[in-house]
N, C-alpha and C positions, 0 to 999 in steps of 0.2 A: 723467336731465336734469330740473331742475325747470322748469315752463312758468309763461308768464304772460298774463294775457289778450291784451297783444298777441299773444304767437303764437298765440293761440287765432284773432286778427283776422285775421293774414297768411295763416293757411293755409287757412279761410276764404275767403278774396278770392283765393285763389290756384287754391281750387276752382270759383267761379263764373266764372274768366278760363279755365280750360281747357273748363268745359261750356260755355262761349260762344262758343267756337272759338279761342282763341291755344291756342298750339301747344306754347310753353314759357311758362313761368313761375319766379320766382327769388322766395325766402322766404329773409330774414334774420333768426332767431332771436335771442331776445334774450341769446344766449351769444354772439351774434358769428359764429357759423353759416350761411355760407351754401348755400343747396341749391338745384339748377335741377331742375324737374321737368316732365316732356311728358305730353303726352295718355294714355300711357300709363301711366303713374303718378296718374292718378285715384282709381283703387279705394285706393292705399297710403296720399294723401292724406287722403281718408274714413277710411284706419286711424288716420291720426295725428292726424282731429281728434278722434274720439272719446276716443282715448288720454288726450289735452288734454281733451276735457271731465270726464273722469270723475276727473284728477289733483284739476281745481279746484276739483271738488263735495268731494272727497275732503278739501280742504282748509277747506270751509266745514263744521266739525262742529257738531254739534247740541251747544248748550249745557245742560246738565242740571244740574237743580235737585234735592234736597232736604228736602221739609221733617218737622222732627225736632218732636214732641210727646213729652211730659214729663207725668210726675203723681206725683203724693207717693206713691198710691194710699190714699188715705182715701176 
């Protein structure tokens, strides 16, 4: 699945509603996905934002350069 910062936000915010004590929480993906997750689904939450962060880094590459020198050789 490719992610996007939103779901990078929702499951985020989804993490700090369940370490604040709610009980459930529902995250809407931006595929139109929806998933309810409980207390118990913390640690898998923390797997998926990681997942999500490292997709998006993944997606920000390092742009590289080039540069070419020349000489007649005289």
């Amino acid at each position: 699945m490719i992610y996007t910062t939103a779901d990078l936000t929702a499951v985020q915010a989804a993490i700090i509603e369940l370490a604040t004590g709610k009980r459930v929480t529902k995250i809407t993906f931006s595929n139109g996905e929806t998933v309810e997750y409980g207390v118990a689904s913390l640690q898998g939450l923390k797997q998926i934002r990681a997942e999500i962060q490292s997709e998006l880094s993944g997606a920000e590459s390092t742009k590289r350069y080039f540069r070419t020198m020349t000489s007649k050789g005289l």
